[in-house]
N, C-alpha and C positions, 0 to 999 in steps of 0.2 A: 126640350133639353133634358127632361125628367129620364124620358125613355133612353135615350144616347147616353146620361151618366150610367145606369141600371145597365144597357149593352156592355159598358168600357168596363166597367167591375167583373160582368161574366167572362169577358173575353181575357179579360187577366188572371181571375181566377183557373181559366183552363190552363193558362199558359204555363201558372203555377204549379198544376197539378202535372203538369210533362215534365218542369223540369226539378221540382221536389222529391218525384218516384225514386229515382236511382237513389236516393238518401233514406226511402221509407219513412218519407211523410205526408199524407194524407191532404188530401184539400178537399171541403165539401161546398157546394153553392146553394143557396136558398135562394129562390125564385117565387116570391110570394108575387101573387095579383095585387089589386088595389086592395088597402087595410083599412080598417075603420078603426081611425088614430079620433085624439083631439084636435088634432092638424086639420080635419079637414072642416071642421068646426070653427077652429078661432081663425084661420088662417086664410088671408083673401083671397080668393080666387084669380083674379083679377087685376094686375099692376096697374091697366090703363082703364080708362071708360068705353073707349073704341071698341074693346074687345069683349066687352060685358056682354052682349048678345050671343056671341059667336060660342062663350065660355058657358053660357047655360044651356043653351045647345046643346054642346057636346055632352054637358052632364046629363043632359038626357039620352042622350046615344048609348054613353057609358054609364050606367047607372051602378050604383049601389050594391044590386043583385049581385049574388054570390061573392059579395066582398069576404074578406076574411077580420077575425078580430085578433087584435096582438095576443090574446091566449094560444089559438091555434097554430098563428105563426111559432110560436115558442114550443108548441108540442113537435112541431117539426126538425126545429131547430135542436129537441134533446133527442129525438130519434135519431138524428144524423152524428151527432155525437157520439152515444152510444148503443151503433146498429153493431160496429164491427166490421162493417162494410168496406168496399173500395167503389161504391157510387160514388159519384159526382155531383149530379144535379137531383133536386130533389124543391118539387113542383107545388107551390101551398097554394090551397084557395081556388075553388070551385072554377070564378073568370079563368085561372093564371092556366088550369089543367086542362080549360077549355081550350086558349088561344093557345097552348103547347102542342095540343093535339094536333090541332087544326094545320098549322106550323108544319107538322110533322108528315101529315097527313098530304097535305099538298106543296109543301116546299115553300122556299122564302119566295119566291116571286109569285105566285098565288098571293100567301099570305100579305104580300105588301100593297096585292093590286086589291084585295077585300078593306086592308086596312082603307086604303086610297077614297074609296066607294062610302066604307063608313065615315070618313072624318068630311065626305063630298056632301052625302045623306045633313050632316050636321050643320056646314056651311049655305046648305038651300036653305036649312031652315031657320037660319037666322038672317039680320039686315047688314050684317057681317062684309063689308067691299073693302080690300085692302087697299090700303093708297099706293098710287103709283109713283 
């Protein structure tokens, strides 16, 4: 659900930025990767017990590496303010430039059948069986 709110905001922000132009205002998006908040510290990972396997898995899938920290995000965020610009998106944190590239590089259906493989990769390796 995290990633689907994150999509439904960029895809409104584009929508914004077509139909603000004719007024000459400006919309910028920030697409930061994963951040290293206190969120990811005090905040449970995990709603249920069921899924506590499955959930540190993934964190091992997805690790850590190349997260970004709220400083950087915020350098981003003043550059985008005051570049001047009429960019749109504008790409923070190592992961996030990685999986844009990638994205980029070979298209969403690519990218969705990797994502597929990594979140498959994460469910072998936990005891993770969904009920039926």
């Amino acid at each position: 659900m995290y990633d689907a709110s994150k999509f439904a905001i960029e895809r409104f922000c584009e929508s914004l930025a077509y139909e603000l132009a004719p007024l000459n205002i400006g919309v910028k998006i920030i697409e930061p990767g994963i951040v290293v908040t206190e969120l990811v510290d005090k905040a449970p990972a995990v709603a249920h017990p069921n899924y506590q396997d499955l959930a540190d898995s993934m964190a091992k899938t997805f690790s850590l590496d190349g997260a970004s920290k709220s400083d950087d995000i915020a350098e981003v965020v003043y550059q985008a303010a005051t570049d001047g610009s009429s960019k749109l998106r504008y790409i923070c944190g190592e992961d996030a430039i990685q999986f844009y590239a990638k994205r980029m590089e070979f298209g969403d259906e690519a990218f969705i059948k990797d994502m597929h493989q990594l979140i498959d990769v994460a469910k072998s390796n936990s005891s993770f069986t969904p009920k039926q």
